[in-house]
FISEFI-781751 format. One record per residue (C-alpha): residue in three letters; x, z, y. Coordinates in Angstrom, 1 decimal. Each point is the difference from the previous one (the first is absolute). Layout:
REC code     xx     zz     yy
REC  ALA      X      Z      Y
...
//
This chain:
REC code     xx     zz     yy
REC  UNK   65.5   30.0   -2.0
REC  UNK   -1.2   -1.5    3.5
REC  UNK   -3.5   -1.0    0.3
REC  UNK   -0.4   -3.7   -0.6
REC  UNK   -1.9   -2.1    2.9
REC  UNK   -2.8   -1.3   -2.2
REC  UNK   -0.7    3.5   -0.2
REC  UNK   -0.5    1.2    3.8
REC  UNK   -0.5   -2.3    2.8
REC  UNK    2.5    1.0    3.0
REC  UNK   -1.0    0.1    3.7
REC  UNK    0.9    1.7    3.2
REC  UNK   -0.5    3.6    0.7
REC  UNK   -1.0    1.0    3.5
REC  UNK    0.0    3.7   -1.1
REC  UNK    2.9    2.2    1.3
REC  UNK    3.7   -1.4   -0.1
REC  UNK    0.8    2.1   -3.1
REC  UNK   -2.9   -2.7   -2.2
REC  UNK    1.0   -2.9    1.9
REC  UNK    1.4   -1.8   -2.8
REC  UNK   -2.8   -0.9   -2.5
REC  UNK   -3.6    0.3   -1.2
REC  UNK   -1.6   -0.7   -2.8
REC  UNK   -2.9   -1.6   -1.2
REC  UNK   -0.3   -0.1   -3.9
REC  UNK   -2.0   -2.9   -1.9
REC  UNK   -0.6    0.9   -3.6
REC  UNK    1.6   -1.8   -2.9
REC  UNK    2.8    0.3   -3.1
REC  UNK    2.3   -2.5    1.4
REC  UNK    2.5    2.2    0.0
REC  UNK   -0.8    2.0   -3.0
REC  UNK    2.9   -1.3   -1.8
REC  UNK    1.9    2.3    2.2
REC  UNK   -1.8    2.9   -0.5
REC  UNK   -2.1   -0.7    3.6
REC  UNK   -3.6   -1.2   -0.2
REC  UNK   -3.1    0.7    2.6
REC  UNK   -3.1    1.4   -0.7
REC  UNK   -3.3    0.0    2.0
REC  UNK   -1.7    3.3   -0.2
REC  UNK   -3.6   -1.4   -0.2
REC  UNK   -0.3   -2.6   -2.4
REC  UNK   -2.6   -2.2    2.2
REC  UNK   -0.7    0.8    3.7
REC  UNK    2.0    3.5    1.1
REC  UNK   -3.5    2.0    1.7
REC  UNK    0.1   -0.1    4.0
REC  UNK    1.9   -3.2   -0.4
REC  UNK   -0.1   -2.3    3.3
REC  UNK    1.7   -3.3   -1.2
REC  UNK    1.6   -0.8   -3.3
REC  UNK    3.4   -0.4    1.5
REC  UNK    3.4    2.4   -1.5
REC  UNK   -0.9    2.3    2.6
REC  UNK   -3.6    0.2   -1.0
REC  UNK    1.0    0.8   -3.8
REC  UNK    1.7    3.0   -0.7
REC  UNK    2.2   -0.1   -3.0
REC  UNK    3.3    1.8   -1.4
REC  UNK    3.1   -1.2   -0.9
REC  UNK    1.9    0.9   -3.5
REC  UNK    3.3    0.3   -0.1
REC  UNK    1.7    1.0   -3.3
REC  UNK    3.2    2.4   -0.9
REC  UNK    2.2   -1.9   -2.3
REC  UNK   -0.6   -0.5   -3.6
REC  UNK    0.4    3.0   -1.7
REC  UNK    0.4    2.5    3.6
REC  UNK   -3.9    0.9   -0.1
REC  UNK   -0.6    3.6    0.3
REC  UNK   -4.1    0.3   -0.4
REC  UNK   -0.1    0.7    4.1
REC  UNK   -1.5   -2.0    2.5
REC  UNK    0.1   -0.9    3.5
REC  UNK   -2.5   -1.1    2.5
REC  UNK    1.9   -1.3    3.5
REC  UNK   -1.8    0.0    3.3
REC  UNK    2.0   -1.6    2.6
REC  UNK   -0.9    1.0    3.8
REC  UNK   -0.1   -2.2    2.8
REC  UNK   -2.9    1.9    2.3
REC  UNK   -2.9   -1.8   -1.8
REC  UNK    1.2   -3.1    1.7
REC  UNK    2.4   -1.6   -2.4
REC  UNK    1.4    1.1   -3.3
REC  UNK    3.7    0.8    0.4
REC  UNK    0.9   -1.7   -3.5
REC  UNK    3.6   -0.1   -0.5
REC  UNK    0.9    3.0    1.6
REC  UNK   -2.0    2.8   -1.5
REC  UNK   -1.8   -2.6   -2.6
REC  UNK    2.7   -1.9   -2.6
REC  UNK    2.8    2.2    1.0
REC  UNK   -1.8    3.0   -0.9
REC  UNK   -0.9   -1.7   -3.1
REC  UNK    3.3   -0.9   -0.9
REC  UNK    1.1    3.5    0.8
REC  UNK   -3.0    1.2   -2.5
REC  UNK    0.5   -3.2   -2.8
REC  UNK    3.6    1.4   -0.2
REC  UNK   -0.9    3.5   -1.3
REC  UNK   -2.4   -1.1   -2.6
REC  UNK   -3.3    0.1    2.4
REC  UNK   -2.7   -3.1   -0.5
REC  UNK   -0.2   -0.6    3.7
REC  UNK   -3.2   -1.3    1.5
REC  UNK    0.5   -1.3    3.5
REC  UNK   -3.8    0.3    2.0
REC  UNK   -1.2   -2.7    2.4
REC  UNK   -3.3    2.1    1.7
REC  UNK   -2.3   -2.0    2.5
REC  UNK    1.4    0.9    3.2
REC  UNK   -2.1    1.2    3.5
REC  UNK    1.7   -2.9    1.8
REC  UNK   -1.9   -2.3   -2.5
REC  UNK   -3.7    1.4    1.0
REC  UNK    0.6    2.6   -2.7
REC  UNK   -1.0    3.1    1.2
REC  UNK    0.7    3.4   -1.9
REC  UNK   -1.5    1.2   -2.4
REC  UNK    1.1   -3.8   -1.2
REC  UNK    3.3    0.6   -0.4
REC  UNK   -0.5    3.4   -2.1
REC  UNK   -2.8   -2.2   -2.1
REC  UNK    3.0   -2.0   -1.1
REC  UNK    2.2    2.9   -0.3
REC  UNK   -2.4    2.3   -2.3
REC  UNK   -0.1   -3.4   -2.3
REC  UNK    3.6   -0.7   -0.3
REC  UNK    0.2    3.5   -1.4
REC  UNK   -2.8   -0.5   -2.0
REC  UNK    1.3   -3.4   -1.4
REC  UNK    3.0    1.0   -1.0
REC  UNK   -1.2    3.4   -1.7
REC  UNK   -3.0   -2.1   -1.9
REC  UNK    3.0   -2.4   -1.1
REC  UNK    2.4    2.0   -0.9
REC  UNK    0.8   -0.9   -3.9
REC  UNK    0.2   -3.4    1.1
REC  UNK    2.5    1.1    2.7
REC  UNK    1.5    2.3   -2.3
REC  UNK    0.0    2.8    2.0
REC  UNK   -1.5    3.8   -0.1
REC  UNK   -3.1    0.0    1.7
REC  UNK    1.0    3.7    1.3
REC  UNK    3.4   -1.4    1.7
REC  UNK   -1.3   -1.8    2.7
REC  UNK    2.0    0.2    3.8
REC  UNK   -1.1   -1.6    2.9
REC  UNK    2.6   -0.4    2.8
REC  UNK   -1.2   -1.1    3.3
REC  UNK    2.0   -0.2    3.6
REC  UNK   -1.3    0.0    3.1
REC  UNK   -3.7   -1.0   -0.3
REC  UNK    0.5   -0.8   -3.5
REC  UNK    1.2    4.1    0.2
REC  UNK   -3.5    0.6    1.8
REC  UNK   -1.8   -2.0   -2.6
REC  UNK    1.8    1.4   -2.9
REC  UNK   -0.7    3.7    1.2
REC  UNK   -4.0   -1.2    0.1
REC  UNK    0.4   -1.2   -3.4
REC  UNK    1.3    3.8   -0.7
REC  UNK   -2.6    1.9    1.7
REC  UNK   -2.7   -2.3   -0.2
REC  UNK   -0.2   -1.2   -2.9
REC  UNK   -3.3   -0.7   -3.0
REC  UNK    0.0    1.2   -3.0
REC  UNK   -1.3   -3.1   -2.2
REC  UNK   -3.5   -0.9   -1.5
REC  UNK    0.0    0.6   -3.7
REC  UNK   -3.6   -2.2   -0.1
REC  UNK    1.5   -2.9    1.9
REC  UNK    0.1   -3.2   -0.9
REC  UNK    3.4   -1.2    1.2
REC  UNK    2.5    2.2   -2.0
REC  UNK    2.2   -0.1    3.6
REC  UNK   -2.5    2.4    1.2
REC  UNK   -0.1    2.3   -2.8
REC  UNK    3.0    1.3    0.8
REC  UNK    1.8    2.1    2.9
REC  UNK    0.8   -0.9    2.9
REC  UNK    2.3    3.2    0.4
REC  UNK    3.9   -0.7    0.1
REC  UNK    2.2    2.3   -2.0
REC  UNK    2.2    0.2    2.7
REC  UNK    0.8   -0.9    3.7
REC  UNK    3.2   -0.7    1.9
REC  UNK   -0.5   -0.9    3.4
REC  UNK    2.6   -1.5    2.1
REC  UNK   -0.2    0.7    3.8
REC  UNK   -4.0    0.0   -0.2
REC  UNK   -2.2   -1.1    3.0
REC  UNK   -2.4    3.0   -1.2
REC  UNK   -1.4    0.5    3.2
REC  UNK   -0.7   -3.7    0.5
REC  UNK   -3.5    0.7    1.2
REC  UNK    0.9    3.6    1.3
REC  UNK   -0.4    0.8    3.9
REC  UNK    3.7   -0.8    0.6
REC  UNK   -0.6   -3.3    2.5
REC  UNK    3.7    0.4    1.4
REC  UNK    1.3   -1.3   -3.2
REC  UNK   -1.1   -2.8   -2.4
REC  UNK   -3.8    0.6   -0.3
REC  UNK   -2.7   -2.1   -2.9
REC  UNK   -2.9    0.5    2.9
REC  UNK    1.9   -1.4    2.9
REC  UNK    1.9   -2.9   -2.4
REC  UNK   -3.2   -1.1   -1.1
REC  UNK   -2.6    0.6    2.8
REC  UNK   -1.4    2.4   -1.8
REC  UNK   -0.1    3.0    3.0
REC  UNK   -3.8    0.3   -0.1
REC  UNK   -0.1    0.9   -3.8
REC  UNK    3.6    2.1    0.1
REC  UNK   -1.3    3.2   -0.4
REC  UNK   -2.3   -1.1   -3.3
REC  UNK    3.0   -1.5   -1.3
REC  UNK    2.3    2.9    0.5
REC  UNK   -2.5    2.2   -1.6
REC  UNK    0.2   -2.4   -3.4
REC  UNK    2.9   -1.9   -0.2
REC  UNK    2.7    3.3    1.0
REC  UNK    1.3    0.9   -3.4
REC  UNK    1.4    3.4    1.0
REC  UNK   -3.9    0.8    0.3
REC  UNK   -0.3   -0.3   -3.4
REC  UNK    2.4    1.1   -2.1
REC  UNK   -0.8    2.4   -2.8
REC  UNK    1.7    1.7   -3.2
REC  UNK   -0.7   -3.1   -1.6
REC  UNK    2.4   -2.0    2.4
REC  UNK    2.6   -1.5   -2.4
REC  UNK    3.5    1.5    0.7
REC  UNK    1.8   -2.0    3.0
REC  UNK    3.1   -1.0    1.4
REC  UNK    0.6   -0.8    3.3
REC  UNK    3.0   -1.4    2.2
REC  UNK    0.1   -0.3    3.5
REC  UNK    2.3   -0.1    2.9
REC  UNK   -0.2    2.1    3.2
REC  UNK    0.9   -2.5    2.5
REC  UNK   -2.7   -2.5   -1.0
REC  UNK   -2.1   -0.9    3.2
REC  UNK   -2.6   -2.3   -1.8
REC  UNK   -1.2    3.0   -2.3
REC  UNK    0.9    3.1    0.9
REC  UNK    1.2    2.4   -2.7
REC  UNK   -2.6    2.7    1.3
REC  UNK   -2.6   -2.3   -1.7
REC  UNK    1.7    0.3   -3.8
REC  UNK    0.8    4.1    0.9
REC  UNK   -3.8    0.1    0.3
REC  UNK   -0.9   -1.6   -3.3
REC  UNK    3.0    2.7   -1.2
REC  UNK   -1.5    2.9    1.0
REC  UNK   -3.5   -0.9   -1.2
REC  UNK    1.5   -0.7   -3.6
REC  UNK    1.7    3.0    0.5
REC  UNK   -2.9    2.0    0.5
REC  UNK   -1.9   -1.5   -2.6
REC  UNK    2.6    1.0   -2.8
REC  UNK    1.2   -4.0   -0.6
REC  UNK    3.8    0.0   -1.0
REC  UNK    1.4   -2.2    2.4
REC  UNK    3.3   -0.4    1.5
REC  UNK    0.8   -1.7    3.4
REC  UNK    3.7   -0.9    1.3
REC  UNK    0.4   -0.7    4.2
REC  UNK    3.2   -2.0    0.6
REC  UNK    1.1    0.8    3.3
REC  UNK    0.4   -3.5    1.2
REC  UNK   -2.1   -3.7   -0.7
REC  UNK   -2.3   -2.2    1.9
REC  UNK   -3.0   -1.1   -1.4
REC  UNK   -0.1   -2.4   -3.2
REC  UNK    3.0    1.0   -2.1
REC  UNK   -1.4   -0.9   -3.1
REC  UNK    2.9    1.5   -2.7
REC  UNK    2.7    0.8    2.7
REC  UNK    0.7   -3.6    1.4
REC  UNK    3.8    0.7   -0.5
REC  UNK   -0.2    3.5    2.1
REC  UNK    3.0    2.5   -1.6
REC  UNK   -2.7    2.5    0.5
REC  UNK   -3.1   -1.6   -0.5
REC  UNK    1.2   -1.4   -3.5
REC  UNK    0.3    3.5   -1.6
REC  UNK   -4.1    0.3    0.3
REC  UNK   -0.6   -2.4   -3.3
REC  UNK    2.9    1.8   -1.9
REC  UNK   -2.3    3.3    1.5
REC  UNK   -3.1   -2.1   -2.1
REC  UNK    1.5   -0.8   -2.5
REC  UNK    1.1    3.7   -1.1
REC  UNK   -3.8    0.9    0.6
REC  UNK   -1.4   -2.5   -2.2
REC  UNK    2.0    1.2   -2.6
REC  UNK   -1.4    3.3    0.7
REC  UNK   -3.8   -1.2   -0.7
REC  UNK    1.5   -1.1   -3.4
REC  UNK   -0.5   -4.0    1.0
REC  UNK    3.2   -1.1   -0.8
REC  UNK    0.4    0.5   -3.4
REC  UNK   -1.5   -1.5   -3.1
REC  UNK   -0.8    3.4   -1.5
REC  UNK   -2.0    1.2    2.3
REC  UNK   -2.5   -2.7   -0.6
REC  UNK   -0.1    0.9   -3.6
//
């Protein structure tokens, strides 16, 4: 099932040519619920740090549902890429949702606050932590286990997905909003072709600092925004897909977030296809490329998240 357009507002990417087809821009609503789509904002008045009260000043999530009687208890939360500029919506947004709807996954496609918008990190990890956090809090009326949780992110969506991992709060039992009683930890992690060195010291390739202006205040942000600093036991267990021709990322940068989950103890599994640009979102019709969901897929069974019982 395709996103519909009173869902996401579509624009122009100006990103690299693998996201130049569309972005999105989600404004919150049930318009669509009657197909199993509706948009929720993520603060239910003004989202805190927010500029304007535009879409791209409200971050929300958008549900889409298995079909009636496919439900399997797990969730998924979606963070497309698109270098903190745009959100790459179609490509690793509603078809990774169909992908997900279609083995019994409650898909929940994330529309962060983006840096091209005046919205700094930590902003888009605020956003992040409480799309986690709302679905977890929610989760009988989502009908889902609150311990199945995935979050999928490519690119920059991979970057701010493995935050979310290694980064994440624990929830404040004494709070008054139940959202933030609860975790912000994921249950698990797959990262497809992840910019995780996006404010790294690597200025030959695509670089947060020198996209952004940011060169003044690089080395701070390297030292809290690089997740391969901070992973620990307590990383969920990950899966990550990358290819080693890709020029925009490099695959040294998702080897390095390997070997510290490695050496931490996390089970984790990582698959390097030998060719791929940039931006290939579930294979893009690649003979080789395509094999990497079917490659998922068999690991997600592993965890137990695609059967009923295992939510029993």
């Amino acid at each position: 099932m395709k996103l519909l357009a009173s869902s996401f507002f579509v624009a122009a990417l100006t990103m690299p040519a693998a996201y130049a087809q569309t972005a999105s821009c989600a404004t919150p609503g049930t318009d669509n619920a009657f197909l199993g789509i509706q948009t929720i904002r993520l603060w239910p008045g003004t989202a805190p740090d927010a500029k304007g009260a535009t879409c791209y000043d409200i971050p929300a999530l958008t549900l889409m549902e298995p079909r009636k009687g496919a439900a399997n208890g797990s969730a998924v939360i979606i963070f497309p890429g698109g270098g903190y500029r745009e959100l790459a919506g179609d490509l690793e947004g509603s078809e990774v949702a169909d992908w997900f709807t279609a083995r019994g996954f409650r898909a929940f496609i994330l529309s962060y606050r983006l840096s091209s918008h005046g919205y700094l990190l930590p902003v888009p990890l605020l956003d992040a932590r409480r799309a986690i956090q709302t679905v977890r809090a929610r989760a009988l009326d989502y009908h889902i286990n609150p311990h199945r949780i995935v979050v999928i992110g490519f690119s920059a969506g991979g970057h701010l997905a493995a935050l979310a991992g290694t980064k994440s709060v624990p929830g404040n039992p004494e709070a008054d909003d139940p959202i933030d009683r609860v975790s912000s930890r994921p249950d698990f992690l797959v990262l497809g072709y992840p910019w995780i060195g996006a404010v790294g010291t690597d200025f030959a390739h695509l670089n947060y600092c020198k996209e952004f202006n940011l060169m003044d205040q690089c080395e701070a942000l390297r030292a809290a925004y690089s997740p391969d600093l901070f992973v620990s036991k307590d990383t969920p267990p990950t899966f990550i897909y990358h290819t080693f021709t890709d020029e925009t990322v490099p695959v040294e940068q998702s080897l390095r977030f390997y070997a510290a989950l490695a050496k931490a103890g996390v089970p984790s599994e990582m698959h390097i296809f030998a060719n791929g640009p940039h931006g290939t979102g579930l294979g893009k019709g690649d003979p080789a490329l395509d094999q990497w969901p079917a490659l998922l897929e068999t690991w997600l069974r592993a965890q137990g998240l695609l059967t009923v019982e295992a939510n029993r």
